[in-house]
C-alpha positions as CSV (number, residue, x, y, z in Angstrom):
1,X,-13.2,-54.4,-3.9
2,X,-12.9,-55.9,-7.5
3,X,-11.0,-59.2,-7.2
4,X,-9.6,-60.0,-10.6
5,X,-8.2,-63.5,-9.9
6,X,-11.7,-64.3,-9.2
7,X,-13.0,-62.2,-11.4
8,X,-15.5,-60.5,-9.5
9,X,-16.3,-58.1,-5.8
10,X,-15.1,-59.0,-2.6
11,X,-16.8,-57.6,0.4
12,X,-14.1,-56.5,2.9
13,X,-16.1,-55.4,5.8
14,X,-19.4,-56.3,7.1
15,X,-21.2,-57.2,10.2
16,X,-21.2,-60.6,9.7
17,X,-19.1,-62.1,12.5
18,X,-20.7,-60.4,15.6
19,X,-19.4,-63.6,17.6
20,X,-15.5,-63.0,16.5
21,X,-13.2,-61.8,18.4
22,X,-11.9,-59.2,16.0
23,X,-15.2,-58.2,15.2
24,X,-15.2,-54.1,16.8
25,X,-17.5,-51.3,16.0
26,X,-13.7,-49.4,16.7
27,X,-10.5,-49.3,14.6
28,X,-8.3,-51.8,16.1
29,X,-4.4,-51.4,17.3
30,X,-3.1,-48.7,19.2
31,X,0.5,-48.4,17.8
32,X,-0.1,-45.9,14.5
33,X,-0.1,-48.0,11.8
34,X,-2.1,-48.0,9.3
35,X,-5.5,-50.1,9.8
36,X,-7.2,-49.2,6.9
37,X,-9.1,-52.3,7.0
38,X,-9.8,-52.0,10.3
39,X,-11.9,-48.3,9.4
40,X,-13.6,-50.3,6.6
41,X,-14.8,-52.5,9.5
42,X,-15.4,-50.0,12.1
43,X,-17.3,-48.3,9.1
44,X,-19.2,-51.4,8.2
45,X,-20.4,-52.3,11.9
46,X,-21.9,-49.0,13.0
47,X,-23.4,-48.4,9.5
48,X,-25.1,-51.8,10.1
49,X,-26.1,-50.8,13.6
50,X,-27.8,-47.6,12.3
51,X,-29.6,-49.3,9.4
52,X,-30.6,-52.1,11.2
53,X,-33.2,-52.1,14.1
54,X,-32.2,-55.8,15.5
55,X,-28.6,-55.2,16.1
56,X,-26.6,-58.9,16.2
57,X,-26.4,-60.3,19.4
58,X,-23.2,-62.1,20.5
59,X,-23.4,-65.8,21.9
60,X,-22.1,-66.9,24.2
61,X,-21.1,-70.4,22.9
62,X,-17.3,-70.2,23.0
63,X,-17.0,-73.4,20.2
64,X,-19.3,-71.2,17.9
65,X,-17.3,-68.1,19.0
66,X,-13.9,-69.6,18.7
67,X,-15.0,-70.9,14.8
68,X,-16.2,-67.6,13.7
69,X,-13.3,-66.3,15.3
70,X,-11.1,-68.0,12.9
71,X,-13.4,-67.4,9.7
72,X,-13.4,-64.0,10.2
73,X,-9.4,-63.7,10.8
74,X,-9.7,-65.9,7.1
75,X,-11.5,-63.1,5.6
76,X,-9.1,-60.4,7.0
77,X,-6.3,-62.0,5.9
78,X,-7.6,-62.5,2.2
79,X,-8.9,-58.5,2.6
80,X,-5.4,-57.5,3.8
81,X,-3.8,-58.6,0.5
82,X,-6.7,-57.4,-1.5
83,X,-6.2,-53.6,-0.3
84,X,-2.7,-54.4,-0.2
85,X,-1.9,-53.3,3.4
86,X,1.1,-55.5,4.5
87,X,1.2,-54.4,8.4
88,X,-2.2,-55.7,8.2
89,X,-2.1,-58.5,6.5
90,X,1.0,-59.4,9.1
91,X,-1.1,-58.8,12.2
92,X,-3.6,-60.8,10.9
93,X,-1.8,-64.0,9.8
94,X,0.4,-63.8,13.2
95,X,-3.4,-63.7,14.8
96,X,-4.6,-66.3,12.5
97,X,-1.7,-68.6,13.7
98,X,-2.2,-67.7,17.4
99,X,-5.7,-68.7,17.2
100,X,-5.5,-72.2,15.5
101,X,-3.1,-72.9,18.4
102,X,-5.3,-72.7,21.1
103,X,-7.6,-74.5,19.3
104,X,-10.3,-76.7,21.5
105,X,-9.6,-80.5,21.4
106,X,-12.6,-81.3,19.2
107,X,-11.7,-79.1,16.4
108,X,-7.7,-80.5,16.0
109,X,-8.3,-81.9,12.8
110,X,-10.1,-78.6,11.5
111,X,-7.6,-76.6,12.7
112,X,-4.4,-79.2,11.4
113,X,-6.0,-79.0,8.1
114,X,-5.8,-75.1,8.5
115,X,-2.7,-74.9,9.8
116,X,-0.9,-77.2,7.2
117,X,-2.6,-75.0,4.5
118,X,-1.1,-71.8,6.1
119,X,2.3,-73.3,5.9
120,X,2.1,-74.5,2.6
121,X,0.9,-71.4,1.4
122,X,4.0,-69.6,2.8
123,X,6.2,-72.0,2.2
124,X,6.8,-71.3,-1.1
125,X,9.6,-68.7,-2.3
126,X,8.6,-64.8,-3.0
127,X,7.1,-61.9,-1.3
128,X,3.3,-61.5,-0.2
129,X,2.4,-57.4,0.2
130,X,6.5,-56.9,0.1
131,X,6.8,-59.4,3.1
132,X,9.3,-62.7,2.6
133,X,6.7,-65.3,2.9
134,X,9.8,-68.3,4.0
135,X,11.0,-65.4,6.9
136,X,7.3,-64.6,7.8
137,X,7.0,-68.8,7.7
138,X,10.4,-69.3,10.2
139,X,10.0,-66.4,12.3
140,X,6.5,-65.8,13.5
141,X,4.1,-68.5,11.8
142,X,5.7,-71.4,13.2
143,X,7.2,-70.8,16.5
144,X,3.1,-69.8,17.2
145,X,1.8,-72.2,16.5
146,X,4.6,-74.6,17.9
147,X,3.0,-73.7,21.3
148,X,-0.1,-76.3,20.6
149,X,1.3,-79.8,21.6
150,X,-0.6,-81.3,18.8
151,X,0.5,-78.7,16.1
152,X,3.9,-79.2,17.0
153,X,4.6,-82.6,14.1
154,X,3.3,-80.2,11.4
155,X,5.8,-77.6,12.1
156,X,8.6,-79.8,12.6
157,X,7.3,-80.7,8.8
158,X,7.3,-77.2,7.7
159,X,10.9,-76.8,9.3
160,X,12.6,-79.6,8.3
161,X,11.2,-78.7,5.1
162,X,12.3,-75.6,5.1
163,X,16.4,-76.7,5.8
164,X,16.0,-79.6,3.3
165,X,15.0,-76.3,0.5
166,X,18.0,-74.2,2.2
167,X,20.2,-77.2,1.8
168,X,19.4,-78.0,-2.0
169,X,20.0,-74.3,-2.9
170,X,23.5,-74.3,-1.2
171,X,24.6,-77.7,-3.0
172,X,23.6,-75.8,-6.3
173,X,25.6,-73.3,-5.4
């Protein structure tokens, strides 16, 4: 896909995260949405299979599977919005924030970095894909990744943030 901010293509499916755990040669979800990404990868992994005669091998290192894990659920995310599928792009930031919670001891500064990024990111006022990025924030971002002990200070950032912005826009009222 043609990114214009960027100015140039963005691959949104390949067969380069054999170790994730959203990496399928299958369309993903059973509920009827939509997953058009989720064809693009299903697309992308068994054209790979048939092109290639070495077909990637998982490993079986779960710190290396866990990382690439979490890149690939980056790339997703940023593919969502590029293809502009919302119930996507939903299920994979809720799945994004899910991960970085169970995040292994040695990575918690990684994954705080990430997670502070997320939150600023939607903590900012407008829509992503038609979706209120400050509800999308309060209601499924945070209370996820509230469930990881040593997350928890950066969302009680995020939501006291969040009251001190509700507040200043009721005193202006």
């Amino acid at each position: 896909v043609y990114y214009e901010a960027m100015g140039g293509w963005m691959r949104i499916a390949d067969d380069m995260f054999p170790n994730s755990e959203f990496f399928r040669p299958v369309v993903m979800g059973g509920d009827g949405m939509n997953r058009m990404l989720g064809r693009y990868q299903a697309f992308a992994s068994t054209s790979a299979r048939n092109v290639n005669a070495v077909a990637r091998i998982p490993s079986r290192d779960l710190r290396k599977t866990y990382l690439e894990t979490v890149s690939h659920l980056e790339t997703l995310i940023r593919s969502s919005i590029l293809i502009e599928s919302a119930h996507e792009y939903r299920y994979y930031v809720t799945c994004y924030a899910a991960k970085l919670g169970n995040a292994p001891d040695e990575d918690s500064v990684w994954v705080e970095k990430r997670a502070i990024e997320l939150c600023e990111e939607l903590n900012t006022s407008g829509d992503i894909l038609g979706l209120n990025r400050t509800m999308l924030l309060k209601n499924v971002i945070l209370p996820v990744l509230s469930t990881n002990r040593k997350l928890q200070h950066v969302t009680a950032q995020f939501n006291e943030s969040r009251v001190d912005t509700q507040q200043r826009v009721i005193d202006t009222l």
